[in-house]
Structures are given as C-alpha cells and as structure tokens.
N, C-alpha and C positions, 0 to 999 in steps of 0.2 A: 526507589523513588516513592515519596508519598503521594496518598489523592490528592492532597492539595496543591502539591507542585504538577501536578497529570491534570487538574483542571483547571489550573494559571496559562498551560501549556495550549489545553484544547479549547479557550474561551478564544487566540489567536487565529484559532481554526473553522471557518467551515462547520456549525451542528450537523448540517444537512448529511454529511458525509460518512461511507458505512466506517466501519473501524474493522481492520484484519490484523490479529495475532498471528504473531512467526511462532515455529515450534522451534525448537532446535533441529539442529543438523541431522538425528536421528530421527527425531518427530516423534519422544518418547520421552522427553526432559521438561522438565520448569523452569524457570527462572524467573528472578525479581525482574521488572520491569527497567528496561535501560531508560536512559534521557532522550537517545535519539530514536526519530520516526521516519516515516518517508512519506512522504506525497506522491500520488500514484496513481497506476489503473490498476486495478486487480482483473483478470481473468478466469471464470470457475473451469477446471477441466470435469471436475466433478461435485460432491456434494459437503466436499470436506477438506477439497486442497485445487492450489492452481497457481496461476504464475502472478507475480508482479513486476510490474514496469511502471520504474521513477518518471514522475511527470516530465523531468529533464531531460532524459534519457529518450521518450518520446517526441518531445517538441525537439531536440536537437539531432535526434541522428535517426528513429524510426521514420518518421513522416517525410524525411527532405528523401531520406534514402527510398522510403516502398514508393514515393509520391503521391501521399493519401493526405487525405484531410483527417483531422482529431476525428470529423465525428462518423470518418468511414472506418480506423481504426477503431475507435469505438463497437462499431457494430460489428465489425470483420471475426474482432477477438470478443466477443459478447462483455466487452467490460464495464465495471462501476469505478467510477471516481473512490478514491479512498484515502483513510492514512494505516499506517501499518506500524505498527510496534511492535518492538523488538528485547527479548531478552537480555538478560544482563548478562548470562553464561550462555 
C-alpha cells in the first residue's frame, strides 16, 4: 500500500484517533502494510503490547453479554478508541 492510498483511507477516519500497528504472529517480522484495518478499543496490558477489541465485536456481543455500557467497558479495560493496521505477511 502507498501513502497515498493510507491517507485517501485515513481522511474516512476519525484524525482524533490513536493508530496501533500489529506485529506479526511472532512479534518479530515486518511487513508492507495490508488494505485492511480495524476499528476498535485497544487495551495496554503494558508498555508495548495489549489486546484489541473490534468496535463490532464490542457493541454486539461484549456489552449485551457483561451488561455494561461502552463507557464502563471503556474504563473497566482502560481502553482508547483506535484503528489498527495490519500487515501484509
């Protein structure tokens, strides 16, 4: 992917929003940047890695299931709003 298609992509988006790179499955590889992203919470376990949860995946089976509201989940899992990119490999 070029910048230019990465910032045709991220003008659709939210500026305000942090941005998290995925590693790969090792957490030890690069790769080109894929097309697809995710919208999301991100969660830090620490200073350098953590969970993410699809905005969808929240609004449709986290919140009906724990019975919380976005913004008690929110605070519960200390998360930020985000998009998350993804390698190509």
């Amino acid at each position: 992917m070029k910048v230019k298609e990465l910032i045709e992509e991220l003008q659709k988006i939210d500026p305000e929003l942090e941005i998290i790179l995925s590693k790969d499955e090792e957490g030890n590889r690069f790769s080109p940047l894929d097309e697809n992203y995710g919208i999301g919470y991100y969660a830090p376990e620490n200073g350098w890695s953590g969970e993410f949860y699809d905005k969808e995946s929240v609004e449709q089976e986290i919140l009906p299931d724990e019975g919380i509201t976005l913004e008690e989940f929110i605070k519960e899992t200390n998360s930020k709003k985000c998009i998350t990119l993804y390698p190509l490999n």
